[in-house]
N, C-alpha and C positions, 0 to 999 in steps of 0.2 A: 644401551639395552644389551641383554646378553644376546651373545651370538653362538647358536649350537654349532657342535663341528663333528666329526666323527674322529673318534678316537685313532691313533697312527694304525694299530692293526685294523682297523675298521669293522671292527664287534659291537661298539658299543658308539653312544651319541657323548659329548662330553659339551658340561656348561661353565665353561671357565669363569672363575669370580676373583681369579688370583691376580688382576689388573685392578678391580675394585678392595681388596685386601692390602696390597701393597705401599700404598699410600697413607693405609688406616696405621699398617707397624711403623710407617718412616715416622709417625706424628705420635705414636705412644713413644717412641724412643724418645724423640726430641721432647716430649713433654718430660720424659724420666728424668731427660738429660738436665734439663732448668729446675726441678724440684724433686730430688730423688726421694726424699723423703715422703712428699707429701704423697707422687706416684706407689712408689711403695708399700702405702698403707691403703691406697685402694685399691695394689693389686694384690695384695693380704687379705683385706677383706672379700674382696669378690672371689679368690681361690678358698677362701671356707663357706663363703655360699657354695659354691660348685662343691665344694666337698658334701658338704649336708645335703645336696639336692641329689648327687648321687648317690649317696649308701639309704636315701628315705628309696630313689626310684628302685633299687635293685632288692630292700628289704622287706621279706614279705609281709613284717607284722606291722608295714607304717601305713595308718590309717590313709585316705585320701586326701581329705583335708591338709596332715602336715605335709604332702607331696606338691600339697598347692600353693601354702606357705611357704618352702621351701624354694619351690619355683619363682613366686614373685620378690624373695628375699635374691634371689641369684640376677633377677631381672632390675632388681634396687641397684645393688651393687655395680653390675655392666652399664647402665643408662649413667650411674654415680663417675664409672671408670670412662666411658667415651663420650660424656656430655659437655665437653669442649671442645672436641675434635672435630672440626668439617668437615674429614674424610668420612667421618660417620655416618653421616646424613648422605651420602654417596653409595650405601651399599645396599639399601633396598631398592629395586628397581620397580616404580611404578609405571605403568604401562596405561595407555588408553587404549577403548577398545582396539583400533586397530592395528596398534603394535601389537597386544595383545594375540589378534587372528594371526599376524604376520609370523610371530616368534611359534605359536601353536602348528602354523602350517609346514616352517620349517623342520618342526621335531617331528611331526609327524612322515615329513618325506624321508629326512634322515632314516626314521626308525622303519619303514618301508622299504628304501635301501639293505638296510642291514639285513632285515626277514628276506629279502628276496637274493641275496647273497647268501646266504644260510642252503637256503632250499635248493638253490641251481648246485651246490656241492655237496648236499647229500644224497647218501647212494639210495 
């Protein structure tokens, strides 16, 4: 589960995911590494989805439709590029409800912390 923390200067709450990322790059590399080719071309492919999903989201004349096209063609290609990888199924964190209150209660102390250090220092 993630675990909130406050950031080093203590302004802001930080949700680290770079523990469940780190394992996802170790396992695209070593896939690259056993079939460069084949890696290659789907990370070809899924960088001109991303390409066309971003200039439809930023362009004002792209209908909605091709935004959603666009989107689910980017969502093809990532599922296409990490749908070997184990670590993948590792980075969405599903929570039951009571993790869910646990990790909720936490952000919200955090974020009560920060507002009340805020306030005790301005003048």
């Amino acid at each position: 589960m993630i675990r909130p923390t406050l950031t080093a200067d203590g302004t802001a709450v930080r949700l680290a995911v770079t523990l469940a990322v780190s394992p996802l790059l170790d396992e695209l590399a070593l896939a690259f590494a056993d079939d460069p080719k084949q890696m290659g071309r789907l990370l070809a492919a899924h960088a001109a989805s991303v390409a066309a999903l971003d200039f439809a989201v930023v362009s004002d004349d792209t209908p909605d439709w091709e935004r959603a096209m666009r989107a689910a063609e980017a969502d093809g290609t990532r599922d296409a590029l990490l749908g070997g990888l184990e670590s993948a199924e590792r980075l969405d964190d599903v929570l039951d409800p009571d993790d869910a209150i646990s990790l909720a209660t936490a952000l919200t102390k955090l974020a009560a912390h920060i507002r009340n250090t805020r306030k005790e220092h301005t003048p």
